[in-house]
N, C-alpha and C positions, 0 to 999 in steps of 0.2 A: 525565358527559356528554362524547363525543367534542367538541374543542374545533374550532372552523374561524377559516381566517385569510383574508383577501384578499389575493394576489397580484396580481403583473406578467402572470401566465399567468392569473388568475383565481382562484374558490375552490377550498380546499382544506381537507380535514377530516380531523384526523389519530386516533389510539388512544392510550387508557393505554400505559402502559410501567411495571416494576417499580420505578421508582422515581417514589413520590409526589411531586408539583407538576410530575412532567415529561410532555410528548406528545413522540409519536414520531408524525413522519410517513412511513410506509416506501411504499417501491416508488413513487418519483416518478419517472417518464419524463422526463429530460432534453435527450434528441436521439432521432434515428429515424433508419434507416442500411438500407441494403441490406448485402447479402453484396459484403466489397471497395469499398465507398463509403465515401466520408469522411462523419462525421454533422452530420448538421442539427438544431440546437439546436431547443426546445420554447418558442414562445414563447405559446401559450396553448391553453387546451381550452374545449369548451362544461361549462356544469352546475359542479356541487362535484366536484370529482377526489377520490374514495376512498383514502385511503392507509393503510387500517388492515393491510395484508397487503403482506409483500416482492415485488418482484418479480422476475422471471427471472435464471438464470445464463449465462452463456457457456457454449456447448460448452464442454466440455473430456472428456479420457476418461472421469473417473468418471462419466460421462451415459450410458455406455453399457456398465456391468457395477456388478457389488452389491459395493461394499468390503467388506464385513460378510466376505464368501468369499475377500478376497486377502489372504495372510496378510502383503506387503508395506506394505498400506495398512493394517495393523490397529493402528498407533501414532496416528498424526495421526485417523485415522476414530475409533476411541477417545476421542481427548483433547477433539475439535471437532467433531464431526458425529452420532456416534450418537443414533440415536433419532430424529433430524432427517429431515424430507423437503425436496429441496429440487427444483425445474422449470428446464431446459434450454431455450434458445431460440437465433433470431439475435437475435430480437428480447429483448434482456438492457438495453438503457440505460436503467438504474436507479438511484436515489438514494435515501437514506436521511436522516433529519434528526431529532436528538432537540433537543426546546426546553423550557428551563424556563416551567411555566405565564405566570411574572411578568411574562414577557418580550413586548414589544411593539416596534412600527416606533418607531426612534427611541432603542431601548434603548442601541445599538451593544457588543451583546457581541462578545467575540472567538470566532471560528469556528474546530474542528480541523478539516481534511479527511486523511480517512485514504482512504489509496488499500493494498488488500490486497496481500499476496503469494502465492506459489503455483506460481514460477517462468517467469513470463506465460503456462503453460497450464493451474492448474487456481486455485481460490476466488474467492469471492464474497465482496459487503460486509458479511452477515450470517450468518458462522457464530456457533454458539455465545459464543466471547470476544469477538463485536462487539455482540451483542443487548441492549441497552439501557448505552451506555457511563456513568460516573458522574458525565462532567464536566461536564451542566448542572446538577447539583445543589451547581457549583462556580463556576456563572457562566460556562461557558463552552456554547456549541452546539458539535453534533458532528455530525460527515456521513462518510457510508461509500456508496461507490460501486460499481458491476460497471462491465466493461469486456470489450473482445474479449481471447480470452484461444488460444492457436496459433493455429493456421491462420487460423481468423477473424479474430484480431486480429492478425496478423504475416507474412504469406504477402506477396510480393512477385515480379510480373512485369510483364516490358518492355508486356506487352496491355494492364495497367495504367495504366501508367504511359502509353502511348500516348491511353489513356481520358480519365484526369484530371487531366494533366502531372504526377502524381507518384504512387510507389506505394509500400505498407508501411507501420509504424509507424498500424495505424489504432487499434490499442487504447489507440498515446497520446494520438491527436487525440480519441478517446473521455473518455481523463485531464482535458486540457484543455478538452472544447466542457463536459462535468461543474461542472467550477471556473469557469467564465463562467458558466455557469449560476448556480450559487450567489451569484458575483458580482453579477447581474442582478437575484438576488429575493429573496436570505438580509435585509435592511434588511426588510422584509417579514415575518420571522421574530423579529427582533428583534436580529440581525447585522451587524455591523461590515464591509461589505465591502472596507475597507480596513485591514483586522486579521483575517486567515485567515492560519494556520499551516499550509503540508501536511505530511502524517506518512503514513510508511509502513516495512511492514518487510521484509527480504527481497529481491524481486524488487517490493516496494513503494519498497521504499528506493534502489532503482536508479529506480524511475521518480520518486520525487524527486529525488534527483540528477539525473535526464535533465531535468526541469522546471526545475531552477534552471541549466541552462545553454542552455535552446533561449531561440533569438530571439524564438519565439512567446508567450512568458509572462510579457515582461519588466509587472514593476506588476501585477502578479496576486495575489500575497502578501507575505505580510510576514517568515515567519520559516519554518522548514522544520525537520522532526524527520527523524531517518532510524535507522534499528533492524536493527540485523546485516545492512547492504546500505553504501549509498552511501558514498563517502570517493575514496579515493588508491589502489591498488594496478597494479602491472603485469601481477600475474597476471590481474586480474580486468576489465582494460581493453580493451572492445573496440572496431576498430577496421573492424571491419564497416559495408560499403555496402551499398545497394539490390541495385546491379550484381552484390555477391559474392554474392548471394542466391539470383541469376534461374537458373543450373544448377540448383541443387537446386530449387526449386519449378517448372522445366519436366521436372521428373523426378518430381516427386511429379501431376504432370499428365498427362504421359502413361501412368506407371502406372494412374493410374485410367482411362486410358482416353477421356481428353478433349482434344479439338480446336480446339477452338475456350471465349472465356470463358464463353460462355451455357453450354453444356455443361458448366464447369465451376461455375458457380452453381448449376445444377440438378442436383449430382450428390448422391446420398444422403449424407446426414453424417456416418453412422458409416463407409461407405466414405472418404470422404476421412482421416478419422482413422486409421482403420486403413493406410491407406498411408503418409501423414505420418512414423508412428509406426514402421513395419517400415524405411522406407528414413533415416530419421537415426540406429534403430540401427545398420544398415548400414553406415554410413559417420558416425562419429565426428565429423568435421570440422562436420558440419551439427548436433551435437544441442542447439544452440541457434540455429539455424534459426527460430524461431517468437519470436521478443524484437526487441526495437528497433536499428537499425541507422541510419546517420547516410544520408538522404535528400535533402542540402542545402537543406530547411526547418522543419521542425520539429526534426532535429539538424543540427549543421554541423560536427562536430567530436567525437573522443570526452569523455570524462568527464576523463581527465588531461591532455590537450595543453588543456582550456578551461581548466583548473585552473591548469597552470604561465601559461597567459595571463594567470590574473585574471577571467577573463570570467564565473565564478558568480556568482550574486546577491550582492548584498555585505548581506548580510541575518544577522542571528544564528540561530545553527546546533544543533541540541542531538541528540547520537546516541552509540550504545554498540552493544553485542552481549552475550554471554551466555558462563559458563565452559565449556559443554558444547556451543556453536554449531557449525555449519557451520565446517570450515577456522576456529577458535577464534583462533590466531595472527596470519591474516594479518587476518581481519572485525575484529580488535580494532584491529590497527595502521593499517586502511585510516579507521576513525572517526578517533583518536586523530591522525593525518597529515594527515587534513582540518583538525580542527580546528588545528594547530601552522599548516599552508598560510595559513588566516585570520588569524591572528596576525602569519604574519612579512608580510602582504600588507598589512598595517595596516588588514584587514578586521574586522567588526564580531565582539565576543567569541562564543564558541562553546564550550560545556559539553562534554562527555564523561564518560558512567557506562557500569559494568560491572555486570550483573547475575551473579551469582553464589549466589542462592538455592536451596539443594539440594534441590526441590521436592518432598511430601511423596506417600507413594502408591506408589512406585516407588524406584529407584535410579539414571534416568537422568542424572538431576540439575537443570543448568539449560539446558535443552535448546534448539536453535531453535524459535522462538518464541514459549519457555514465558512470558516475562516480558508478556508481551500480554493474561494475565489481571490483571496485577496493573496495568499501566499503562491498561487498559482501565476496571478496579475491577469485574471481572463475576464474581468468586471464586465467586460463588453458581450459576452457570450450571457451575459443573464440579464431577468426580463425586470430587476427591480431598479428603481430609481436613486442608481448610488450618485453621492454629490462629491464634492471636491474633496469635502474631509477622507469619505471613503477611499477615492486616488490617490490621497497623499497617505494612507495609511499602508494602503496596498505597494506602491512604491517604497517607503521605506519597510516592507515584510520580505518584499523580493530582493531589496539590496542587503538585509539582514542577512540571508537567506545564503544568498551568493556570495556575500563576503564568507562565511559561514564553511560554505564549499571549500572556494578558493583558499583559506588560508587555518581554517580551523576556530574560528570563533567568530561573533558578529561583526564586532567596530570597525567602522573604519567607513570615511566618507560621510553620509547624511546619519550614520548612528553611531551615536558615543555614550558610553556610558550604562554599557550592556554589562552587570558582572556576573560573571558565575555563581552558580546555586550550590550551599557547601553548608557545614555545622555550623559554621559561624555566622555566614550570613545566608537568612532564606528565601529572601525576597527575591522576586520575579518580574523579569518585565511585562508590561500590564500594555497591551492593546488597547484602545477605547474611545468613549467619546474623548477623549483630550490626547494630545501627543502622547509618542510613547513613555512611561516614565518608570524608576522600578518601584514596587510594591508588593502587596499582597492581596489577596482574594477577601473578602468578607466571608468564614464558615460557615455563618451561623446563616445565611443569604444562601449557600450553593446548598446547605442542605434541605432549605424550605422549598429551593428550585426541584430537589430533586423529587419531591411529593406533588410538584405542582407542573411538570414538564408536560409542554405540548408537542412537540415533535423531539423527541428521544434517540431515533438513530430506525434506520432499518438493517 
């Protein structure tokens, strides 16, 4: 029997999910936004709200051609999406929520919020490796969100900004009106709203990092995961404004052929993408163009000048990357640097692992992203022939994962022996073919990967 709970917004009825004693409540409406508006949170509907089925994704290009035919996309469409259908809208803000049956108002579990990757222009919160995560059958609730994702979510001009004194960065304010949400009504589910972890990886992990340093979020959570994205680097710090933005997107506007903003809200969608997309290859300088950029509200600063300040959450921190990742070398040392920064700031301890599991199926190895099945516990949702080692690795990544939530650091139960990453000591827990154990990456190995990477990231 579909289980229903009463909320702040009212009822709600959610669906089985693969693993017994848990519901899943998908496709909750958390805000409502126009094209270019900042959203307005959901605070209540008429009747039981239905959530047995996801809802909407962001534009993004794959809404408008069949991956199955690009021989580009046939790794990640492969690993995460085949077979899958999934629906394109503006209208995408969406939430997801799985909860152990036991769990009631009052319970105060701890909450993960995973916010996806995808480079801020393409995934959603329920592909494949997010569809029924393990960890409330670990005591902890789990929430996976959609958000604006290019254009929609990161387009920036002065008509804007003239509109609603500020412009851009709406797929973060989507981030955040998401996690208020949650905050508002997860007690209700049986959630701790003051024991949420966000976790993300990627271009998820940059938007945690961008969360643990805006004004906008200070007391919003408690502890923050981040996965081959957020840390320290100089290559990867950027230092982009609104202002640097408004050339290229009054050029992706008049290409399309509009004059004015109505015009440009009503212009067809796949047309704006296809321009979007001709004019930042075009020009190099803009082909991150569509990601978050400092606003002087919601950011005010980049990611390392907040850093050398001190100004991140001074919250425990726990993040790694993969042997086979994106740029392997520098994603290792930008975790690994975060963590050390916390240390010598006399900031609150912060974990660092490496996955390096040579995942079976292929030769790619441990690819970006791959560690997202095992740290999810969704093995069974993918088509490769993981063995026993695999399940036990995945099991002890989830209990890491969820102690981690629960109490603020790994140990405890099947892992011991987890220490903090700091000046003195730099070593990392190491995922891989052998039990967990702590160590170090090979350099001289992740840099050679990085010239010789077969599937990179999309």
């Amino acid at each position: 029997m579909a289980r229903t709970i009463m909320t702040k917004c009212g009822e709600i009825r959610g669906t089985a999910c693969q693993w017994e004693g848990v519901t899943a409540f998908k496709g909750i409406r958390y805000a409502t936004a126009g094209r270019w508006e900042y959203p307005q949170i959901v605070t209540g509907w008429e009747g039981v709200y239905d959530a047995s089925a996801y809802g909407n994704c962001s534009y993004q290009p794959r809404a408008f051609y069949n991956e199955a035919e690009v021989p580009a996309k046939a790794f990640y469409y492969n690993e995460f999406r085949k077979g899958e259908t999934y629906t394109y809208s503006d209208d995408c803000l969406f939430l997801n929520i799985w909860v152990p049956d036991s769990a009631e108002c009052g319970s105060d579990l701890p909450v993960i919020f995973y916010i996806h990757g995808g480079g801020y222009t393409g995934g959603c919160g329920h592909e494949k490796h997010f569809d029924g995560p393990v960890w409330p059958t670990k005591g902890v609730i789990a929430v996976t969100c959609n958000y604006r994702l290019g254009p929609m979510g990161y387009l920036c001009l002065p008509q804007l900004e003239a509109e609603a004194g500020h412009t851009g960065n709406y797929g973060m304010f989507d981030q955040i009106t998401a996690l208020q949400w949650v905050r508002d009504n997860i007690r209700e589910f049986g959630g701790d709203p003051e024991n949420i972890t966000v976790m993300g990886q990627s271009a998820g992990a940059m938007s945690v990092l961008n969360l643990c340093i805006s004004p906008l979020t200070d007391g919003m959570f408690a502890k923050a995961v981040m996965h081959s994205g957020g840390g320290v680097s100089k290559v990867m710090n950027s230092k982009a404004t609104v202002q640097d933005r408004f050339a290229f997107w009054q050029q992706v506007m008049t290409e399309a052929g509009c004059s004015t903003l109505q015009q440009l809200r009503e212009l067809d969608i796949q047309k704006l993408f296809e321009v979007w997309q001709k004019l930042k290859k075009a020009n190099p300088k803009y082909g991150m163009a569509a990601s978050p950029c400092i606003d002087g509200i919601a950011l005010t600063m980049s990611g390392m000048e907040a850093a050398k300040q001190g100004l991140q959450k001074d919250i425990p921190y726990m993040m790694g990357s993969t042997s086979q990742d994106m740029a392997p070398p520098i994603i290792s040392d930008m975790a690994k640097n975060w963590c050390i920064l916390q240390n010598k700031q006399k900031k609150q301890p912060s974990y660092c692992w490496f996955f390096d599991r040579q995942l079976p199926g292929d030769k790619n190895g441990a690819w970006h992203s791959s560690e997202l099945w095992y740290f999810f516990g969704t093995l069974k949702n993918c088509w490769r022939p993981f063995t026993a080692h695999d399940e036990q690795i995945s099991d002890l990544m989830t209990e890491a994962l969820c102690n981690f939530a629960k109490q603020g650091e790994p140990n405890g139960g099947k892992i011991n022996g987890w220490m903090p990453t700091g000046a003195s000591s730099k070593k990392m827990l190491v995922w891989g073919e052998k039990l967990p154990q702590m160590g170090k990456p090979c350099k001289a190995k992740l840099w050679y990967t990085m010239f010789t990477n077969k599937a990179v990231g999309e």
